[in-house]
PyMOL commands that place a pseudoatom at each C-alpha (Angstrom):
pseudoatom trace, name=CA, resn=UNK, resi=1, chain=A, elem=C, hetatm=0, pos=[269.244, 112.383, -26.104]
pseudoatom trace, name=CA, resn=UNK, resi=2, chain=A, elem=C, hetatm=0, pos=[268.270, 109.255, -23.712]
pseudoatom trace, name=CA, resn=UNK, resi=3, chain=A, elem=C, hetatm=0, pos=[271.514, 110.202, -21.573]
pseudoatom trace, name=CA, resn=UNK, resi=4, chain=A, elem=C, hetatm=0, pos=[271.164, 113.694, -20.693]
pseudoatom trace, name=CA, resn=UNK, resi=5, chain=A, elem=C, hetatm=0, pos=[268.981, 115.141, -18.031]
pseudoatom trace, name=CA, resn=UNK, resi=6, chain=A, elem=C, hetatm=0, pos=[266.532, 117.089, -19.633]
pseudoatom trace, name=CA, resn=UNK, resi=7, chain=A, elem=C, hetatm=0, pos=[265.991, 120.363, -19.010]
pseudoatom trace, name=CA, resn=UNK, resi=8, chain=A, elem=C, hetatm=0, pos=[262.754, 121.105, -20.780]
pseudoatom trace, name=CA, resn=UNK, resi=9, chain=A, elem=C, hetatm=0, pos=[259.407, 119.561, -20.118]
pseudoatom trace, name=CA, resn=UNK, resi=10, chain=A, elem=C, hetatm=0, pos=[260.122, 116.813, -22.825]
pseudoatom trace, name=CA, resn=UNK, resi=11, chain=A, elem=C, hetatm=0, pos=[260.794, 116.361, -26.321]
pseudoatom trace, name=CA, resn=UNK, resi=12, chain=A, elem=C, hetatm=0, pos=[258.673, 116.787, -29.416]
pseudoatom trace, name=CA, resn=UNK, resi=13, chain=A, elem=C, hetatm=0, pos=[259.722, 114.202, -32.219]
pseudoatom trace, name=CA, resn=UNK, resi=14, chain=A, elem=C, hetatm=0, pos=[258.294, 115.138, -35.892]
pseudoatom trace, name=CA, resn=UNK, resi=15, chain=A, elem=C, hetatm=0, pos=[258.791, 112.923, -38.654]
pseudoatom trace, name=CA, resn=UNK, resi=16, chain=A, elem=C, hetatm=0, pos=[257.715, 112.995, -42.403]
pseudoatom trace, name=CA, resn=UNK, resi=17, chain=A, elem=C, hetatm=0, pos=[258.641, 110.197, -44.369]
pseudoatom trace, name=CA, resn=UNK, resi=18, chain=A, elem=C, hetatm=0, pos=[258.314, 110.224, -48.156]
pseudoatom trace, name=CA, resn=UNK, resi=19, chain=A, elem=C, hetatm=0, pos=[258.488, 107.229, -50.770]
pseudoatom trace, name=CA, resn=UNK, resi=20, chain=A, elem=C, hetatm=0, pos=[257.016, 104.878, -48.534]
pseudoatom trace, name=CA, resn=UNK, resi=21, chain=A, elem=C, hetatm=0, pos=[256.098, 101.535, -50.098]
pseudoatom trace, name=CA, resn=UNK, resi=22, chain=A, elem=C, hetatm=0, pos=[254.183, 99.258, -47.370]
pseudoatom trace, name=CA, resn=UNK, resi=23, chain=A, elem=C, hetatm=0, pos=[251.387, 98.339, -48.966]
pseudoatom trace, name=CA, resn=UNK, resi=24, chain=A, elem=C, hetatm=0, pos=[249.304, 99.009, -45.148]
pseudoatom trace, name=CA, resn=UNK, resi=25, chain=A, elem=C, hetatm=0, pos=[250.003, 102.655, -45.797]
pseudoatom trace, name=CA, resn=UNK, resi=26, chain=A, elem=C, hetatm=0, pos=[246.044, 102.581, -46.782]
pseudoatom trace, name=CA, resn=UNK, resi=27, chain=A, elem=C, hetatm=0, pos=[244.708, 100.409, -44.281]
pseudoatom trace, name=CA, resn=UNK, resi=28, chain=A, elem=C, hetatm=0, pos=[243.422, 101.581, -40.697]
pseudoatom trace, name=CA, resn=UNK, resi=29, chain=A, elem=C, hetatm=0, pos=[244.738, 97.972, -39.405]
pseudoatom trace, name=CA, resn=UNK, resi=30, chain=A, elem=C, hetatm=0, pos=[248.395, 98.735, -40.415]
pseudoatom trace, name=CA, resn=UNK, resi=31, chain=A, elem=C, hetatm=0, pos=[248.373, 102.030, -39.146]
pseudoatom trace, name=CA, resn=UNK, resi=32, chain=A, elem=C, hetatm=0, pos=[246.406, 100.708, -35.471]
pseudoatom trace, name=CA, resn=UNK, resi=33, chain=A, elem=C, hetatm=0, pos=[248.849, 98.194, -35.313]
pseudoatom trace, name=CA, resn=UNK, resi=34, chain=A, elem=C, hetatm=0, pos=[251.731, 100.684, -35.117]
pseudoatom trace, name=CA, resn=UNK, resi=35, chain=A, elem=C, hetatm=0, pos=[249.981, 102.840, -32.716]
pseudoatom trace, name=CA, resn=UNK, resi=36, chain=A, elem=C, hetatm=0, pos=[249.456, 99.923, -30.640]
pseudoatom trace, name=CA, resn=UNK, resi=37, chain=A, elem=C, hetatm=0, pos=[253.062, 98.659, -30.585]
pseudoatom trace, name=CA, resn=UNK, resi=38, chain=A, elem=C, hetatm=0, pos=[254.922, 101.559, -30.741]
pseudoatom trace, name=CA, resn=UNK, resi=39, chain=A, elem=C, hetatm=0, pos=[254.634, 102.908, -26.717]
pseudoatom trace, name=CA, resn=UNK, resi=40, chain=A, elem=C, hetatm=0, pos=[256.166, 99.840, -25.345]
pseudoatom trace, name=CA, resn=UNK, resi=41, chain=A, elem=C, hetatm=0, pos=[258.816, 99.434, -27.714]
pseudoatom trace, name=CA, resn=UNK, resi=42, chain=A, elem=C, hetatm=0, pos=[259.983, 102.852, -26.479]
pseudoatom trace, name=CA, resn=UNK, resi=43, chain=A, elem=C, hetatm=0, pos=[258.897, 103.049, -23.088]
pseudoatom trace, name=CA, resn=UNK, resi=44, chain=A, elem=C, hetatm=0, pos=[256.039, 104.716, -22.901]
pseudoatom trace, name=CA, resn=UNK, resi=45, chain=A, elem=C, hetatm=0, pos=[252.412, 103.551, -20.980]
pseudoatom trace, name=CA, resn=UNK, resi=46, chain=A, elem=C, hetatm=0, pos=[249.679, 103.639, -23.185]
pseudoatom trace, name=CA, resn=UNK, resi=47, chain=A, elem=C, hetatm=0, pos=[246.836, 104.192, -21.247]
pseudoatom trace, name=CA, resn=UNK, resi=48, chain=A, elem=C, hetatm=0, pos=[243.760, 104.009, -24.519]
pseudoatom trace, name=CA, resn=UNK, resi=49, chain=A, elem=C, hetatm=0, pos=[243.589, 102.035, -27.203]
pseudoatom trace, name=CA, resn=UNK, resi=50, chain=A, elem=C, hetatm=0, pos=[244.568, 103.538, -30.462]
pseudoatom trace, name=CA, resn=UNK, resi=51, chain=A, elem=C, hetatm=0, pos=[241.886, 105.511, -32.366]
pseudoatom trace, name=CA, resn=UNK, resi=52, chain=A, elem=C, hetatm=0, pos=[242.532, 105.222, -36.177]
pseudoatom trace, name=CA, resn=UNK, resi=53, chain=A, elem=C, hetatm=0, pos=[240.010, 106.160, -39.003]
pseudoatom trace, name=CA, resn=UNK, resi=54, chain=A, elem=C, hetatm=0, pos=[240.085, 106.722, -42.880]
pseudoatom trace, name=CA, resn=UNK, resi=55, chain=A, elem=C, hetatm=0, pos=[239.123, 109.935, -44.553]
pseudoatom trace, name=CA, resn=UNK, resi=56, chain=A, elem=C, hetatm=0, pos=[237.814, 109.802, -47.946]
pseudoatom trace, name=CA, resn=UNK, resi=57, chain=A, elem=C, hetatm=0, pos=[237.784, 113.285, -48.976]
pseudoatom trace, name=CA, resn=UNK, resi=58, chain=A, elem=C, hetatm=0, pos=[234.709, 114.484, -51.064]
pseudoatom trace, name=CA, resn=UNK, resi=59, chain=A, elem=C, hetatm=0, pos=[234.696, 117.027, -54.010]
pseudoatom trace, name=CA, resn=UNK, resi=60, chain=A, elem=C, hetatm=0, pos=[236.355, 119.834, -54.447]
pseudoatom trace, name=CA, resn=UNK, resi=61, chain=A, elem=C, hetatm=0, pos=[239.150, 118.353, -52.401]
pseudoatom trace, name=CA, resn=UNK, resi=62, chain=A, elem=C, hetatm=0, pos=[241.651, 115.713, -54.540]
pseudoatom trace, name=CA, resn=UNK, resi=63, chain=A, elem=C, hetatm=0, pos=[241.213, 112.245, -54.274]
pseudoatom trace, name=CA, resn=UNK, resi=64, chain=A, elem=C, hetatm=0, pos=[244.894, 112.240, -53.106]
pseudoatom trace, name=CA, resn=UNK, resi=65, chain=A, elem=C, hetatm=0, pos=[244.159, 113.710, -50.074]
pseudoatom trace, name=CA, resn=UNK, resi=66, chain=A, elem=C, hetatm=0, pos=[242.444, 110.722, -48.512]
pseudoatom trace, name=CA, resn=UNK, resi=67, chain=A, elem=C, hetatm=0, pos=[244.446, 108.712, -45.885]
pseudoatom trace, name=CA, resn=UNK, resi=68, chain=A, elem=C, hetatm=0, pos=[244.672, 107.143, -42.534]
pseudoatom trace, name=CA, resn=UNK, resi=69, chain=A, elem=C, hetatm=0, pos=[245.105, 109.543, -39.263]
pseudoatom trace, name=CA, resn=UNK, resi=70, chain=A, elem=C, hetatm=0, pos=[245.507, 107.740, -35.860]
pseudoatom trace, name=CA, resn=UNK, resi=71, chain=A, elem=C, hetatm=0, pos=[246.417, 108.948, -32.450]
pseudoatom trace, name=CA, resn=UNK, resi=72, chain=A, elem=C, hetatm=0, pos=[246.866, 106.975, -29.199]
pseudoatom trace, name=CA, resn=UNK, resi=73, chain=A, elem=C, hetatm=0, pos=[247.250, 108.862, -25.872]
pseudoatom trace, name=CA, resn=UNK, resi=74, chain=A, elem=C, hetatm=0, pos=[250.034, 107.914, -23.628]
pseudoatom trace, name=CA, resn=UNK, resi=75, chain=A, elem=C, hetatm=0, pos=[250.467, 108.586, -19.546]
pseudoatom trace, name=CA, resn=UNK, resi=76, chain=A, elem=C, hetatm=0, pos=[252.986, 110.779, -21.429]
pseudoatom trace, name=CA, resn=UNK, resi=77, chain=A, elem=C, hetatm=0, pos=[251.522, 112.509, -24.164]
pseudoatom trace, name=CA, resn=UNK, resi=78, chain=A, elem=C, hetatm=0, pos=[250.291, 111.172, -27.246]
pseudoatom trace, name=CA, resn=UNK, resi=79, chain=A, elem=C, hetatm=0, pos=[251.902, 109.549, -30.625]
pseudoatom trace, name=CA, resn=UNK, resi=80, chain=A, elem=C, hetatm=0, pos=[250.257, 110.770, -33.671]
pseudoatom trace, name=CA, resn=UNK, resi=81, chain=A, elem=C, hetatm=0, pos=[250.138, 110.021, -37.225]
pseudoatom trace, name=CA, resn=UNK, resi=82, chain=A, elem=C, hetatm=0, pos=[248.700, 110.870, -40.852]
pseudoatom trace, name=CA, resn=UNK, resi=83, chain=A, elem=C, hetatm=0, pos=[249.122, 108.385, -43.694]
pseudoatom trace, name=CA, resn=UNK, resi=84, chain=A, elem=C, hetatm=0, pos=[248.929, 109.891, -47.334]
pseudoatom trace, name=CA, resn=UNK, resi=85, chain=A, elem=C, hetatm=0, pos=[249.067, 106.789, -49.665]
pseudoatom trace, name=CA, resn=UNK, resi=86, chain=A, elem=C, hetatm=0, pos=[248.859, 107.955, -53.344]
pseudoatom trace, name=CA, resn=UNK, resi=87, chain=A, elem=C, hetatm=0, pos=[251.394, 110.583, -52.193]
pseudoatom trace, name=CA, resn=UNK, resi=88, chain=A, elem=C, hetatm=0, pos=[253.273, 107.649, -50.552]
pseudoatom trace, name=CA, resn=UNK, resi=89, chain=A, elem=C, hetatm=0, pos=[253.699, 110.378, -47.432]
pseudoatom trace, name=CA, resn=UNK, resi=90, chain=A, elem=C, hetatm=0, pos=[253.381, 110.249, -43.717]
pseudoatom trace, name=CA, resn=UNK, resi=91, chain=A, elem=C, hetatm=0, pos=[253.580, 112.564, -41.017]
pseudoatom trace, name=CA, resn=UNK, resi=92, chain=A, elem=C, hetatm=0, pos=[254.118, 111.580, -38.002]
pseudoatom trace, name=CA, resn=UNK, resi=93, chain=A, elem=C, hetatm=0, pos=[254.410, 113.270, -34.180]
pseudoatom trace, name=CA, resn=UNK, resi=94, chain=A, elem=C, hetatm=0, pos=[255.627, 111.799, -30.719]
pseudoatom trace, name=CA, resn=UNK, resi=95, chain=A, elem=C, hetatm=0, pos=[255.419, 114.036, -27.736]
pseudoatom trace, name=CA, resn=UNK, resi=96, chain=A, elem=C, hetatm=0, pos=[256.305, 112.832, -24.131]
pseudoatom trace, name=CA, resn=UNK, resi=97, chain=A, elem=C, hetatm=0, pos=[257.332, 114.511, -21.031]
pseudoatom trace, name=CA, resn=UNK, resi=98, chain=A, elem=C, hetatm=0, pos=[260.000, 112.448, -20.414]
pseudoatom trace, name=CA, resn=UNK, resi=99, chain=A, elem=C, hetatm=0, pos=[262.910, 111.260, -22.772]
pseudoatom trace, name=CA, resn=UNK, resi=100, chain=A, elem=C, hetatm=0, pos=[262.681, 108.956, -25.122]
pseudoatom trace, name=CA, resn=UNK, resi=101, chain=A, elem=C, hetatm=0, pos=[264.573, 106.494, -27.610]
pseudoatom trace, name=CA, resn=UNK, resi=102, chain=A, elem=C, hetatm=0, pos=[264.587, 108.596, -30.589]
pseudoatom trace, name=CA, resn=UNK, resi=103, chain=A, elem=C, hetatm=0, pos=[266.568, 106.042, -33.002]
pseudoatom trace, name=CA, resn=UNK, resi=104, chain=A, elem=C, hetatm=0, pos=[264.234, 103.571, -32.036]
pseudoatom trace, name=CA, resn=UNK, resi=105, chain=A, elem=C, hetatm=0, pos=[260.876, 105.439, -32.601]
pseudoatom trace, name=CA, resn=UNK, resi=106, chain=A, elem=C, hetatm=0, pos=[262.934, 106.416, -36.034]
pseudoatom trace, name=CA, resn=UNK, resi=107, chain=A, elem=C, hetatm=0, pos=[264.112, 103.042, -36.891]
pseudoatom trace, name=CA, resn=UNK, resi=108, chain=A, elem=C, hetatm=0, pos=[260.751, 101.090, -36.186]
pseudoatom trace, name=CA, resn=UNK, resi=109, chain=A, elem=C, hetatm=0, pos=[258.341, 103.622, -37.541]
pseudoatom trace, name=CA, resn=UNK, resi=110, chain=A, elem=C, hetatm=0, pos=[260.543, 103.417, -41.149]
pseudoatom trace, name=CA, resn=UNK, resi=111, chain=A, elem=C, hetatm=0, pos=[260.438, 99.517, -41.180]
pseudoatom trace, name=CA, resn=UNK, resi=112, chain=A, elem=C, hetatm=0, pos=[256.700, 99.511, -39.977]
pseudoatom trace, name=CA, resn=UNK, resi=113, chain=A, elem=C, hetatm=0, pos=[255.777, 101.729, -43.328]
pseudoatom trace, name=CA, resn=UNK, resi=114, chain=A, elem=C, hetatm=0, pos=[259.164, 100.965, -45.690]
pseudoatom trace, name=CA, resn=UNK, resi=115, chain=A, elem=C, hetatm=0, pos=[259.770, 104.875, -45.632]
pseudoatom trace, name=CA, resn=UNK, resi=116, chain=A, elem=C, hetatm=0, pos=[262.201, 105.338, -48.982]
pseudoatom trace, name=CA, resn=UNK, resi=117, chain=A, elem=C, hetatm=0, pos=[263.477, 109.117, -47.085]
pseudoatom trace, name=CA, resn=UNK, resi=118, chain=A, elem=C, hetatm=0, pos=[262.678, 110.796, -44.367]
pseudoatom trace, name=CA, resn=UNK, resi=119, chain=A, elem=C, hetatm=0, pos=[263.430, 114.054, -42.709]
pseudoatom trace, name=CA, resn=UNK, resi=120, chain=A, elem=C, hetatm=0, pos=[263.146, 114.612, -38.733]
pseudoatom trace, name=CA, resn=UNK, resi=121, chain=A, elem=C, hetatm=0, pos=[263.437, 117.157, -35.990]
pseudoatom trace, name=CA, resn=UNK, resi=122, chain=A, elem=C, hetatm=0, pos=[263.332, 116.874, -32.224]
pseudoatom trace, name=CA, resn=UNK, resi=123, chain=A, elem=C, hetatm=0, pos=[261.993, 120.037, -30.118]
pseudoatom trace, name=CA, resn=UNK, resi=124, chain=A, elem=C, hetatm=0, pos=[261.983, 120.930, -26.543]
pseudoatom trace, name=CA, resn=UNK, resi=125, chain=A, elem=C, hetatm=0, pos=[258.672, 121.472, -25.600]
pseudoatom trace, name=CA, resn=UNK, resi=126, chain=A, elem=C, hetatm=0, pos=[258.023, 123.377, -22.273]
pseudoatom trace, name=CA, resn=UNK, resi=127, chain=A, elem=C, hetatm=0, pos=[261.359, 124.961, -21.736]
pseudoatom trace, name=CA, resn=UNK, resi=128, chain=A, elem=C, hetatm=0, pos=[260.491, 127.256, -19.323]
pseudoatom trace, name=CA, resn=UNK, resi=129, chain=A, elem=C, hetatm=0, pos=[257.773, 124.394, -17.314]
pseudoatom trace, name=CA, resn=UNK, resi=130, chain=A, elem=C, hetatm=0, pos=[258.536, 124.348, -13.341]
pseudoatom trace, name=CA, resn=UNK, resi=131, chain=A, elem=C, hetatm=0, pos=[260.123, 120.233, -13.171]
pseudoatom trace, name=CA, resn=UNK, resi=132, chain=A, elem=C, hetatm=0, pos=[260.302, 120.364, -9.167]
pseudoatom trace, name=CA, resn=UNK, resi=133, chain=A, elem=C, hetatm=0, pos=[257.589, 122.257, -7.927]
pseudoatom trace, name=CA, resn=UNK, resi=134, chain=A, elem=C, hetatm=0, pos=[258.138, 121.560, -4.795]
pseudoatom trace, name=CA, resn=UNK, resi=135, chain=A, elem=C, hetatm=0, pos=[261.696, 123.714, -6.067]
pseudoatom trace, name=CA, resn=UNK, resi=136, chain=A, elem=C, hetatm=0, pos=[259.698, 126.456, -7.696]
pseudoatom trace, name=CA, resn=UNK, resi=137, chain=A, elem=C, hetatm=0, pos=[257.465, 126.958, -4.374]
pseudoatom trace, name=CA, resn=UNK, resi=138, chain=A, elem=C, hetatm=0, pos=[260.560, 127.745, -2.521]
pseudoatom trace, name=CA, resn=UNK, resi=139, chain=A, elem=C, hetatm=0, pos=[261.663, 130.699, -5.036]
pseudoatom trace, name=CA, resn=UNK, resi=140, chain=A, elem=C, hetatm=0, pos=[258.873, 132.258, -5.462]
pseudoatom trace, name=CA, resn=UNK, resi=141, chain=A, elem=C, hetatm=0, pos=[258.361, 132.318, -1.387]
pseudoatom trace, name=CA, resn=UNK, resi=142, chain=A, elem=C, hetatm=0, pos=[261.333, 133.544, -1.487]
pseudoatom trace, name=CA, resn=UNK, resi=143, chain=A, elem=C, hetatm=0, pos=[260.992, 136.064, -4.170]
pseudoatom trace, name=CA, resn=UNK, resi=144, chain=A, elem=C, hetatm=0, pos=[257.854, 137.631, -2.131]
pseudoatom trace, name=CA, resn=UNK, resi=145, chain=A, elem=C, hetatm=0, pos=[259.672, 137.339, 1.131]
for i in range(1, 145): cmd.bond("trace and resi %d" % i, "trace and resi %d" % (i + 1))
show_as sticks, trace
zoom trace
């Protein structure tokens, strides 16, 4: 993916990664940490600190359900993530309008929470988005012409 030129507006990385055994699956500092590392490490330009907080969920919803969801917004997009840790889930998003390394977003977001298995998918988001305006002014001037 990093070598092509890309078409659409950029790529849509979703991750959910099961049997994960870091023990900061539960804790908003483990999961801030990652959102605060992770942009740089694959060239992206963070430009807020990482929000992260911890839902406790409250009856008639399952203990189980409580977790860790963070987000930090990049120039961009944003990286996203929600941390299940009795299920010993996570589901994570990274959406940019440029290319990115996916491997490495892969690679360090499995070490970061010792994901067991994981299954991915990478979308083109914005297919049809105008890249050159200046490009798309031109046809449609000279589609009304």
């Amino acid at each position: 993916m990093n070598n092509q030129i890309y078409e659409a507006y950029g790529p849509h990385l979703v991750l959910d990664g099961y049997d994960c055994i870091a023990p900061g699956l539960g804790t908003v500092q483990h999961v801030y940490k990652f959102l605060d590392v992770i942009p740089a490490l694959i060239g992206m330009t963070k430009i807020m600190p990482p929000y992260v907080f911890r839902f406790n969920p409250q009856p008639p919803r399952p203990p189980e359900d409580a977790g860790i969801s963070g987000f930090v917004i990049i120039a961009e997009s944003h990286i996203s993530i929600h941390t299940y840790p009795e299920r010993a889930f996570l589901s994570a998003d990274f959406f940019s309008c440029k290319p990115f390394p996916v491997a490495m977003a892969i690679d360090f977001l499995v070490l970061h929470f010792r994901i067991g298995r994981w299954e991915h998918r990478v979308f083109d988001r914005g297919v049809e988005c105008p890249r050159d305006i200046h490009k798309t002014k031109q046809i449609i001037i000279g589609q009304r012409g």
